[in-house]
TORRO-769296 format. One line per 8 residues: number of its first residue (from 1); their letters; for each residue x negated, y negated, z of C-alpha. Coordinates in nm, 4 decimals. Example, Ala and Ser with C-alpha at 12.3 -4.5 7.8 and 13.67 -1.06 7.14 Angstrom:
1) AS) -1.2300 0.4500 0.7800 | -1.3670 0.1060 0.7140 .
//
This chain:
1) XXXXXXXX) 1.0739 4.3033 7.9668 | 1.1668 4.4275 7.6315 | 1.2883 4.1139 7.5120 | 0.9586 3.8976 7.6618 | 0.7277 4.1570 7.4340 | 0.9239 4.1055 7.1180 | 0.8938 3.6923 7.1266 | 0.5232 3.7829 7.2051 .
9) XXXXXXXX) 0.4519 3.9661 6.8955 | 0.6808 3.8208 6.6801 | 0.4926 3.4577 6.7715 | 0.1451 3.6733 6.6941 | 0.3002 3.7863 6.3722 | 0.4069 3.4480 6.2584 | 0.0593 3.2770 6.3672 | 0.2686 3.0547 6.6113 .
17) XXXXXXXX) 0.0292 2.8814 6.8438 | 0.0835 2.9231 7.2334 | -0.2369 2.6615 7.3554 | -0.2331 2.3578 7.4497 | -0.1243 2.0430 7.2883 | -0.4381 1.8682 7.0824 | -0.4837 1.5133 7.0005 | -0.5532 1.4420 6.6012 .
25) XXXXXXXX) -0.7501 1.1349 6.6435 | -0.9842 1.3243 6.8904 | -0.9867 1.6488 6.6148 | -1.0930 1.4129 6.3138 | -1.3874 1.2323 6.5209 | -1.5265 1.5906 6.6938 | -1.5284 1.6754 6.2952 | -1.6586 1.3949 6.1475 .
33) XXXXXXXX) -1.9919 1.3283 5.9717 | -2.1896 1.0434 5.8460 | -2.2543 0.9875 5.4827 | -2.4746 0.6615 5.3326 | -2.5281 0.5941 5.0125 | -2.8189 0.3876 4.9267 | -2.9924 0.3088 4.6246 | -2.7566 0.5729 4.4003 .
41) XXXXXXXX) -2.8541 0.8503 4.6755 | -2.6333 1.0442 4.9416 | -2.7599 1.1398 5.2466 | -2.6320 1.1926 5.6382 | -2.4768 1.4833 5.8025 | -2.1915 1.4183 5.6163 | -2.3584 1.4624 5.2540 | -2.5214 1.7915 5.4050 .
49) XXXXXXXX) -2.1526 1.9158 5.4615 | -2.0427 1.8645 5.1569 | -2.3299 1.9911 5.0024 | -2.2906 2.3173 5.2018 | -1.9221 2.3850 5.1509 | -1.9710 2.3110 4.7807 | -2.2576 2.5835 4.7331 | -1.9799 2.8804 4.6654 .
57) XXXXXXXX) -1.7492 2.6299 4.5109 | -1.6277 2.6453 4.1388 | -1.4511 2.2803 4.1241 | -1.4139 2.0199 4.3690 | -1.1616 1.7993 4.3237 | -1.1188 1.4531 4.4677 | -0.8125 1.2685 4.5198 | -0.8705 0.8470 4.5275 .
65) XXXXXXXX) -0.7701 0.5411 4.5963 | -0.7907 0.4186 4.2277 | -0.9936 0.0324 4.0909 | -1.2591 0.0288 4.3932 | -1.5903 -0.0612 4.3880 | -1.7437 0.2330 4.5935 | -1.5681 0.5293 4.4644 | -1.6863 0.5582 4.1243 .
73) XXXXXXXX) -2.0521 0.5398 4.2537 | -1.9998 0.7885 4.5155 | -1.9039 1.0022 4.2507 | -2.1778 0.9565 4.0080 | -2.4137 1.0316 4.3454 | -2.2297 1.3191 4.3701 | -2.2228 1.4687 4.0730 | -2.6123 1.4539 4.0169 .
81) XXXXXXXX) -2.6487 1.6291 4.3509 | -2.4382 1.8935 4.2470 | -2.5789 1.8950 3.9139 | -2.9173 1.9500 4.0174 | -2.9010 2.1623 4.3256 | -2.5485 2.3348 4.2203 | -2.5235 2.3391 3.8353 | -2.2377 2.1141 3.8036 .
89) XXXXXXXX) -2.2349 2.0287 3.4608 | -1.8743 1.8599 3.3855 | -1.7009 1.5361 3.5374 | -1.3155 1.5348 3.4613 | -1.1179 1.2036 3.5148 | -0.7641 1.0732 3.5307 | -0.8576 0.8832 3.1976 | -0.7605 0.8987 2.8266 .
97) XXXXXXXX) -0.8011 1.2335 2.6865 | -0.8918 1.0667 2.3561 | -1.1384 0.8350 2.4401 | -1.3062 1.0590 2.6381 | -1.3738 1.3075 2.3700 | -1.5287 1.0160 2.1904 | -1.7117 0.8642 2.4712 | -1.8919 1.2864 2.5457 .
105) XXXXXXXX) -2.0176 1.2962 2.1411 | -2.3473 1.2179 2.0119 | -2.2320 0.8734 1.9489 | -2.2024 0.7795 2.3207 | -2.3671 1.0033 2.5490 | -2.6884 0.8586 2.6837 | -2.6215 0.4756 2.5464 | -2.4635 0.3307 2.8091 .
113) XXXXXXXX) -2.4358 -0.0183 2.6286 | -2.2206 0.1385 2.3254 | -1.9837 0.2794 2.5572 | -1.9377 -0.0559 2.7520 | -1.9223 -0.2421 2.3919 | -1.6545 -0.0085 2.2458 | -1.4297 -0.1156 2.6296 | -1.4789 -0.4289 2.5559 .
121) XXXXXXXX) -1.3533 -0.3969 2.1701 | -1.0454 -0.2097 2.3088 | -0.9706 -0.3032 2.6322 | -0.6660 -0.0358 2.6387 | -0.8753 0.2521 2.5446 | -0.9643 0.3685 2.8915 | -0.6929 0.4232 3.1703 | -0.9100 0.2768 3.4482 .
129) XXXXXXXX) -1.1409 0.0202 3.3155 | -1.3130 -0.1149 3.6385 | -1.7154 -0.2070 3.5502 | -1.7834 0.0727 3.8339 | -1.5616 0.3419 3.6140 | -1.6884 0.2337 3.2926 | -2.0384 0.2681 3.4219 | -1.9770 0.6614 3.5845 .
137) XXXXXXXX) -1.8894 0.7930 3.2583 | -2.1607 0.6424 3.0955 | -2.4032 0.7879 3.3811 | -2.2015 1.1218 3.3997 | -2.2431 1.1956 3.0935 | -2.6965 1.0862 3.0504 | -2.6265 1.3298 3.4155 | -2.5172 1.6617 3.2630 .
145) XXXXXXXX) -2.7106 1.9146 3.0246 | -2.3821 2.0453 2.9046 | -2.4060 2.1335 2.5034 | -2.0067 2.0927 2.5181 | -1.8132 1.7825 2.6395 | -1.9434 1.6778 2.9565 | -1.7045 1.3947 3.0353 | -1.3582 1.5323 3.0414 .
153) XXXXXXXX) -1.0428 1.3219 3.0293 | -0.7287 1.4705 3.1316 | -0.4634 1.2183 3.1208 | -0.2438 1.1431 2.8359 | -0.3189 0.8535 2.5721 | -0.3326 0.5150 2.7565 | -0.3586 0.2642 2.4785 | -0.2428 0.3124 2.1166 .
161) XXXXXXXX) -0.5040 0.0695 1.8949 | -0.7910 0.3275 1.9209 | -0.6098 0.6002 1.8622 | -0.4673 0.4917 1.5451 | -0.8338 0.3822 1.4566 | -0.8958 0.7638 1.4432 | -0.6255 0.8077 1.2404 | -0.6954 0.5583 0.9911 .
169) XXXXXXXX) -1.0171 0.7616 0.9366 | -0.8233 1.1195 0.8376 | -0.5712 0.9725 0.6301 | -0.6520 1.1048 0.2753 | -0.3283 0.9176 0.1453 | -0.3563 0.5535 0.0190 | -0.0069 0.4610 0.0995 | -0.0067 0.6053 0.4414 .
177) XXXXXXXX) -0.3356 0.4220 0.5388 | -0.1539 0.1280 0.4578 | 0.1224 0.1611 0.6786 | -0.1494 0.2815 0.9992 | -0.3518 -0.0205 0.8965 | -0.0256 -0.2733 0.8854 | 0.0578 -0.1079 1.2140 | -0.3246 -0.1332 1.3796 .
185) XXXXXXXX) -0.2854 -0.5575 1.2700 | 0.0765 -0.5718 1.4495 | -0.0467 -0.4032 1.7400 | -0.4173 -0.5640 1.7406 | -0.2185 -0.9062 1.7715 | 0.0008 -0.7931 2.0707 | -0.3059 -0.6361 2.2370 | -0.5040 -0.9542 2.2327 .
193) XXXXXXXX) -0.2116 -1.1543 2.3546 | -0.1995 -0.9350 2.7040 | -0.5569 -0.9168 2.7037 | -0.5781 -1.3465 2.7196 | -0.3424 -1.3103 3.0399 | -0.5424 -1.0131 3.1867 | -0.2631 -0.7901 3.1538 | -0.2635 -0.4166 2.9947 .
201) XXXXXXXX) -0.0792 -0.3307 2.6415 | -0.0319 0.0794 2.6558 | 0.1575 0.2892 2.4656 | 0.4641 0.2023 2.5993 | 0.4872 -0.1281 2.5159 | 0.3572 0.0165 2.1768 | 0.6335 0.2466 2.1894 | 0.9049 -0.0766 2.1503 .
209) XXXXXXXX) 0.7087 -0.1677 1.8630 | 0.9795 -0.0704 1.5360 | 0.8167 0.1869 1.3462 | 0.5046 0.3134 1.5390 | 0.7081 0.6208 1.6842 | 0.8429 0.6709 1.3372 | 0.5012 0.6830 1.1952 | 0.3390 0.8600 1.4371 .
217) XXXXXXXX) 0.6260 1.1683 1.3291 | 0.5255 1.1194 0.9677 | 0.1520 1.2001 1.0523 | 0.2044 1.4906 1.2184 | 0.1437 1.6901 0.9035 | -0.2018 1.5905 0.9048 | -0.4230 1.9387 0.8456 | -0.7095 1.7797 1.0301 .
225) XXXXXXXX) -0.7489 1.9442 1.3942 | -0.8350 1.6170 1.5535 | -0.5910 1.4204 1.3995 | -0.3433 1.6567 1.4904 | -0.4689 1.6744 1.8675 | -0.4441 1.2720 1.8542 | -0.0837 1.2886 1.7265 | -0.0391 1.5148 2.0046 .
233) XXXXXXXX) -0.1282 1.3230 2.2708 | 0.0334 0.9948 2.1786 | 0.3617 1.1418 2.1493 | 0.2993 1.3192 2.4897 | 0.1980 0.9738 2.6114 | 0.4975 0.8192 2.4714 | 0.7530 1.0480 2.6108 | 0.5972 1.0513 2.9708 .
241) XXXXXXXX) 0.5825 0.6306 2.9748 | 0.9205 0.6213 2.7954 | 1.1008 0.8809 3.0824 | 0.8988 0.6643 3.3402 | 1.0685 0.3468 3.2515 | 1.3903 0.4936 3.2033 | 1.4010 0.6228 3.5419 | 1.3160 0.2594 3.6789 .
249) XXXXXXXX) 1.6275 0.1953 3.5097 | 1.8152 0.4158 3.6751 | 1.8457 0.7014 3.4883 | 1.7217 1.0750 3.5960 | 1.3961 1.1321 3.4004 | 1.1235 1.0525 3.6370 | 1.1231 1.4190 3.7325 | 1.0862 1.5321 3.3407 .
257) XXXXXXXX) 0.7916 1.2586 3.3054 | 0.6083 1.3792 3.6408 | 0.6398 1.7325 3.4990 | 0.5292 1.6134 3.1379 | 0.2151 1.4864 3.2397 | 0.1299 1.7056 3.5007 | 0.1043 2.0135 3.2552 | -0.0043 1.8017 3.0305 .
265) XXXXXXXX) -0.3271 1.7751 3.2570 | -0.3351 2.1512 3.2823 | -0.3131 2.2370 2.9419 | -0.6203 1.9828 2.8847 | -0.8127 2.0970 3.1284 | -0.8196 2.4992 3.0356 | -0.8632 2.3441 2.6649 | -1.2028 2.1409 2.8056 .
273) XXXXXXXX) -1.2834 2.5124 3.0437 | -1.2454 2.7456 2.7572 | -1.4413 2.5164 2.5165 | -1.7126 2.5463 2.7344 | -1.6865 2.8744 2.8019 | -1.7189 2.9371 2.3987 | -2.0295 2.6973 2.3992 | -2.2018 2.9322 2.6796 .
281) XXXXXXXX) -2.1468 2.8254 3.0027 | -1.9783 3.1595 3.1383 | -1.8673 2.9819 3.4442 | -1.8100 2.5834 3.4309 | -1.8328 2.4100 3.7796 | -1.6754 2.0964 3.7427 | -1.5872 1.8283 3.9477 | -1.2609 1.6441 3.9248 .
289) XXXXXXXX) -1.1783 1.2536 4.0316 | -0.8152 1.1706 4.0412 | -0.5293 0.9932 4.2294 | -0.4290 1.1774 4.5392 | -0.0851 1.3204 4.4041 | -0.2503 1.4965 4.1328 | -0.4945 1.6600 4.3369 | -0.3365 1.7308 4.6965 .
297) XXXXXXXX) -0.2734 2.1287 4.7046 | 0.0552 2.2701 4.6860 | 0.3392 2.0313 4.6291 | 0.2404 1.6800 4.5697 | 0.4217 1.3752 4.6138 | 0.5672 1.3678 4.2835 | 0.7560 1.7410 4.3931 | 0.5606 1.8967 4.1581 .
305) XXXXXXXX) 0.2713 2.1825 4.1644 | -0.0546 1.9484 4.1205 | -0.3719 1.9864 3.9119 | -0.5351 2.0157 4.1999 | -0.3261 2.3372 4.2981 | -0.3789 2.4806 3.9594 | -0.7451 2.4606 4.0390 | -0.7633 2.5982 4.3430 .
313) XXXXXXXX) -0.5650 2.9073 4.3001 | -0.7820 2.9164 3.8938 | -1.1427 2.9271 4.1356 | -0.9391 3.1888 4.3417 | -0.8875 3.3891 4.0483 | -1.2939 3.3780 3.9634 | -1.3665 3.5029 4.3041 | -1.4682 3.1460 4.4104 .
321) XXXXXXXX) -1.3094 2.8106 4.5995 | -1.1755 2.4929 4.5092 | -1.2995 2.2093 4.8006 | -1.0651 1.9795 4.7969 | -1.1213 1.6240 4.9480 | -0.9202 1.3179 4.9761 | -1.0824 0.9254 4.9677 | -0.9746 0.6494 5.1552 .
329) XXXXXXXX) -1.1430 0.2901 5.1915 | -1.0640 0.2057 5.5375 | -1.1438 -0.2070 5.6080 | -1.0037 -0.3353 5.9809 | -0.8767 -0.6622 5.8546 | -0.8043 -0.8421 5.5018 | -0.5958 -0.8180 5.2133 | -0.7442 -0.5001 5.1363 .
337) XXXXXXXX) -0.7144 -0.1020 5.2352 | -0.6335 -0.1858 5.5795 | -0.5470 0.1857 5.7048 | -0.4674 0.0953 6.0558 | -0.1948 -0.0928 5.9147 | -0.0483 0.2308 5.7111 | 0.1700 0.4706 6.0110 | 0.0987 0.7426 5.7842 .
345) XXXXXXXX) -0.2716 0.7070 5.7739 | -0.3711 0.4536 6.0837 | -0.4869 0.8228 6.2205 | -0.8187 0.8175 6.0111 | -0.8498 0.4142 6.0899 | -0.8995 0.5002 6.4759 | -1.1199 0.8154 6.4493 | -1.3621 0.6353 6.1723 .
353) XXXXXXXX) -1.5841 0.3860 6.2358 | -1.4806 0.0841 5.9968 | -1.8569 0.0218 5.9564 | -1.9573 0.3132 5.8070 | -1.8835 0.6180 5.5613 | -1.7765 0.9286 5.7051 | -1.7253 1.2964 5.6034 | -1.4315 1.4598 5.8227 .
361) XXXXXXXX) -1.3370 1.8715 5.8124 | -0.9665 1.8551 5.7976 | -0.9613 2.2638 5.8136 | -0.9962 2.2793 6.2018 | -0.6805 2.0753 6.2709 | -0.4577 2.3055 6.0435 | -0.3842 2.5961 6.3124 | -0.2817 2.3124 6.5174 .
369) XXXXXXXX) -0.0339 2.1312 6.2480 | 0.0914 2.4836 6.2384 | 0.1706 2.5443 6.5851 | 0.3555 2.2286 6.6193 | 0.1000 2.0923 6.8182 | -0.1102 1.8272 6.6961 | -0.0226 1.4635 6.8964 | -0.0669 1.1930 6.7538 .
377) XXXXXXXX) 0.0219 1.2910 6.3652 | 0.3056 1.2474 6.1100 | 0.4927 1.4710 5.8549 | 0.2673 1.3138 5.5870 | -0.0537 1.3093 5.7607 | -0.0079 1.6682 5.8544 | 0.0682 1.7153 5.4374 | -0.2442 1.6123 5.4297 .
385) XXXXXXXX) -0.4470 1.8150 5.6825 | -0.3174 2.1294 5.4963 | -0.3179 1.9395 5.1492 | -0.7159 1.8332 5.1095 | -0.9997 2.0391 5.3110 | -1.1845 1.6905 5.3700 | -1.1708 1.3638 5.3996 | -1.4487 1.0866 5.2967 .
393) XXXXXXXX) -1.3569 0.7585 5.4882 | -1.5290 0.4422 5.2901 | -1.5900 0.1715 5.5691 | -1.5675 -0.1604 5.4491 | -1.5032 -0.0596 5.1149 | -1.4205 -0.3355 4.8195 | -1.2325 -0.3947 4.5215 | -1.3535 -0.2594 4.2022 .
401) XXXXXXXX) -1.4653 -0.5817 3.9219 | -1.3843 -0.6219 3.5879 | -1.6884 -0.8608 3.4654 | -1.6711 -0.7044 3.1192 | -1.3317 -0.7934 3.0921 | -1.3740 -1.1136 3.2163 | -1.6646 -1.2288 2.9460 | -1.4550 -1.1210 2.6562 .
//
């Protein structure tokens, strides 16, 4: 008898479930809400949940499928939503931390065209460069009543053209504005060459180039602050793509470049937070749109603490909550974001409709993940379920377009 109450209480002690087994298709749909967006507006049950959970919420954070059509405008509805009923103020993006800052001043904010002009000049400037993307920041940013940044980019440098543009313009030496302005013509030429074949030129294929490395080291004397935070950021960028191709080679530094970048992402976003802070906003609520590793909580995919981790345990710290909420386009046939087809994710394929958008509460299946009994799931779905605290399913969703790409 002894021995029957001490499994008892050590199984209450360690939360171990002793119900029934529970199917996880048949947990997503009795937690699952409709969301339409129509005419830049949210609305449904679905939009009222998120709406709801995000009312004591200091960030949410929302992990993508990136280059779709529908994402970026869910995210713009979003954001005025939360803007206007929550106080959301700041948007902060998997895209070039440079850019960004130039793409939040005076010079950008609230003239959309400009913005879409300068993309088209440099082509590399922005990480994700879809027409959809390209037109969020531009809205984001008319959006927000922030008097600091209001557009945040956390991801290193993508290209290397504009960045040296910036540089040109703190160079107080002659000679050295030579060499940056021999090296902007070398590159410029290299750029437009991928850009006639629709391919990318970033900073690591900049990196191969002999001398830009070298030069980059010789500027980072510069006294000017922004200079100095450009330097930065292109040598970050250079040493996370350079440890990324060397582990496709073979060798063990895609660990060190995960890390890199990561932190990277950290660092820039408490930089962005405490900026605010000094330009009055006491408490910034922000809302974050990356790829799913960087945001999943705990240990992402990439075996490393995420962003999205950082934030959640940073709201913790401020007495508030990070929501947390993973995107999926979900189409039943095609060449594109088929999620039936996926083991790891053909869950969410049979419990949403493919014909419509839906909101589903991951939190209710946890207890059962935890107990060992949820049917019907997967190590990596279950990563999920404990990972994200929602899930927005986009039926019938589409690739994003790159028309302004296409005219050049």
């Amino acid at each position: 008898m002894l021995r029957v109450l001490t499994l008892f209480f050590l199984a209450l002690s360690f939360g171990i479930s002793v119900s029934a087994q529970s199917n996880a298709v048949d947990l997503l749909k009795a937690n699952l809400y409709a969301i339409e967006l129509k005419d830049g507006k949210l609305s449904g049950k679905g939009f009222d949940f998120l709406m709801r959970e995000a009312s004591d919420a200091q960030f949410i954070a929302m992990g993508e499928q990136h280059n779709n059509r529908e994402i970026p405008e869910f995210t713009t509805a979003l954001f005025s939503s939360l803007h206007q009923k929550l106080g959301f103020n700041y948007l902060a993006l998997e895209q070039d931390t440079v850019t960004l800052r130039l793409m939040s001043g005076r010079d950008f904010v609230g003239k959309r065209q400009r913005l879409l002009d300068y993309a088209s000049e440099r082509p590399n400037a922005f990480t994700f460069a879809t027409d959809q993307e390209l037109a969020m920041i531009a809205d984001a940013g008319e959006i927000s009543s922030a008097k600091h940044r209001r557009v945040w980019g956390l991801d290193q440098v993508f290209g290397a053209v504009h960045g040296l543009e910036i540089l040109y313009e703190k160079i107080p030496d002659p000679t050295r504005k030579n060499k940056v302005s021999q090296m902007l013509d070398e590159l410029k030429k290299l750029e437009a060459e991928r850009t006639a074949k629709r391919e990318r030129y970033t900073i690591a294929s900049a990196s191969e180039v002999d001398g830009f490395l070298d030069l980059l080291n010789e500027l980072d004397d510069l006294k000017d602050p922004e200079a100095r935070f450009v330097i930065e950021q292109m040598l970050i960028s250079a040493r996370v793509y350079g440890n990324n191709r060397k582990a496709g080679q073979g060798e063990l530094t895609g660990l060190k470049s995960n890390v890199e970048r990561e932190e990277n992402m950290k660092r820039l976003f408490v930089d962005e937070y405490r900026q605010a802070q000094a330009a009055g906003d006491l408490l910034p609520k922000v809302l974050l749109k990356f790829g799913h590793y960087h945001i999943i909580r705990g240990r992402g995919w990439s075996n490393i603490h995420t962003l999205g981790n950082f934030v959640s345990e940073f709201a913790i710290a401020n007495r508030k909550k990070a929501l947390l909420i993973a995107l999926y386009v979900n189409n039943e046939s095609g060449d594109y974001s088929v999620m039936s087809s996926y083991p790891n994710y053909k869950v969410f394929a049979d419990a949403a409709p493919a014909d419509q958008w839906s909101v589903i509460d991951l939190r209710p299946l946890r207890k059962y993940a935890h107990a060992g009994k949820l049917e019907g799931g997967n190590p990596d779905f279950n990563r999920i379920v404990f990972g994200f605290d929602a899930a927005l399913v986009i039926g019938g969703g589409t690739r994003g377009t790159y028309d302004l790409f296409t005219k050049q």
